[in-house]
N, C-alpha and C positions, 0 to 999 in steps of 0.2 A: 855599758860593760861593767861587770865587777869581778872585783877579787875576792879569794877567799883563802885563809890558808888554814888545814886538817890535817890530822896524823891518822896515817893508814897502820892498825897492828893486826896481824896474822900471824897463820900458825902454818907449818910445813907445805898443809895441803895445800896452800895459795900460794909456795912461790915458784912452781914454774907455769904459773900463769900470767900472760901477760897485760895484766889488769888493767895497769897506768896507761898502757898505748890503746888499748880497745876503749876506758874512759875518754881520752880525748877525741878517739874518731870518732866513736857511737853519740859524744854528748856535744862535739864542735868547741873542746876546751879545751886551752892552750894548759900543759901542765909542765911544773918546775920545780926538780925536786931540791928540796932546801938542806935534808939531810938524813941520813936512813940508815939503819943499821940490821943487814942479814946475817942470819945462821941457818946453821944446816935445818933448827927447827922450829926457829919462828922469826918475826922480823917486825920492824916500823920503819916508816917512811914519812916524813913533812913535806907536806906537797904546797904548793900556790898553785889555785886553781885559776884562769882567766877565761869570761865569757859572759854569756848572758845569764841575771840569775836565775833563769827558770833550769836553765841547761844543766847549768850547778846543781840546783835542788835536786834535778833528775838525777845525774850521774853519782850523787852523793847517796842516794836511795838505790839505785841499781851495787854501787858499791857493797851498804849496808846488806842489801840482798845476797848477795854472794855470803855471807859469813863473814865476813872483814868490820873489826870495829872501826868505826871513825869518828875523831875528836876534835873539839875547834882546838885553834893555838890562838893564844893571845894574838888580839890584834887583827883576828883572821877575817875582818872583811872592810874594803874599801870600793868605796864609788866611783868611778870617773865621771 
């Protein structure tokens, strides 16, 4: 299993979508958000991602597909 942790930023059209809960079911990843900041017209969020990393890669590609950029943060991946 691994960790990872990435910053989701978007823009209005993505927030009432529920992105974070559909990544973790569709990709089997435990997610945790670390700290996030919305407004009416855009937003970021700091996630830790846990799981396998193929599942990762995926939902981190599914994510970027949506339109949502996503960033590593320091420190963003560890092994168990």
């Amino acid at each position: 299993m691994s960790k990872r942790r990435v910053m989701f930023s978007f823009g209005e059209e993505h927030i009432p979508e529920p992105i974070i809960y559909n990544l973790g079911q569709q990709y089997n990843l435990v997610t945790n958000i670390l700290r996030a900041n919305i407004s009416e017209d855009e937003g970021w969020i700091t996630l830790e991602l846990d799981g396998k990393e193929d599942d990762i890669e995926q939902g981190i590609a599914w994510v970027t597909s949506k339109g949502i950029r996503v960033d590593p943060v320091d420190g963003e991946s560890e092994e168990h």
